[in-house]
N, C-alpha and C positions, 0 to 999 in steps of 0.2 A: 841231228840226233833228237829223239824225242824225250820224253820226262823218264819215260820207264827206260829205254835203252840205256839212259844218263846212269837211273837208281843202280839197274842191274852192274852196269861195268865198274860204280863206284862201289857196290858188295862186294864183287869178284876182287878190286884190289883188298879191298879189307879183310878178304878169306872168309865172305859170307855168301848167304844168295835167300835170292827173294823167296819165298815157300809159296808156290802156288796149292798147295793142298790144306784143308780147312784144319784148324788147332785142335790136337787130341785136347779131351775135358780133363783127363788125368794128370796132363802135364802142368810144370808151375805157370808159364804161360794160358793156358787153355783156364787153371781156376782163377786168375787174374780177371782172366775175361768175363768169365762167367760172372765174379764176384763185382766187376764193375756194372756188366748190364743189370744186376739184380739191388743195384744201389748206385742209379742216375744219378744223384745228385752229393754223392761223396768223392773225396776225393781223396786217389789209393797214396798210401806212405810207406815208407822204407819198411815200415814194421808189417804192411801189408803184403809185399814183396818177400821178408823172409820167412811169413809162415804160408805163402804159396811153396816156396823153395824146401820148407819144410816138409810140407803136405797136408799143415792144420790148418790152412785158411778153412772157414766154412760160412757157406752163402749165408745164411741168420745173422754173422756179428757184422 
């Protein structure tokens, strides 16, 4: 087995799977993203994580 056969079958027991399709921007994930690439050299924190889940992260702070 290789690394991704590995990744995937260890998703599948966890009742997850790999997303091959690119991160909507709208989702809490997706402004995570965005908010990381727009501030290289910070590093995200819990409080960063619930105001994406929110939906008030915004790339400035």
């Amino acid at each position: 087995m290789d690394n991704d056969t590995d990744l995937r079958f260890a998703l599948q027991v966890a009742g997850a799977e790999l997303a091959d399709t690119p991160l909507v921007p709208d989702s809490p994930l997706g402004r995570l993203r965005l908010f990381a690439d727009a501030h290289p050299g910070m590093d995200l924190t819990a409080g960063h994580v619930r105001q994406a889940l929110d939906g008030t992260l915004e790339l400035g702070r």
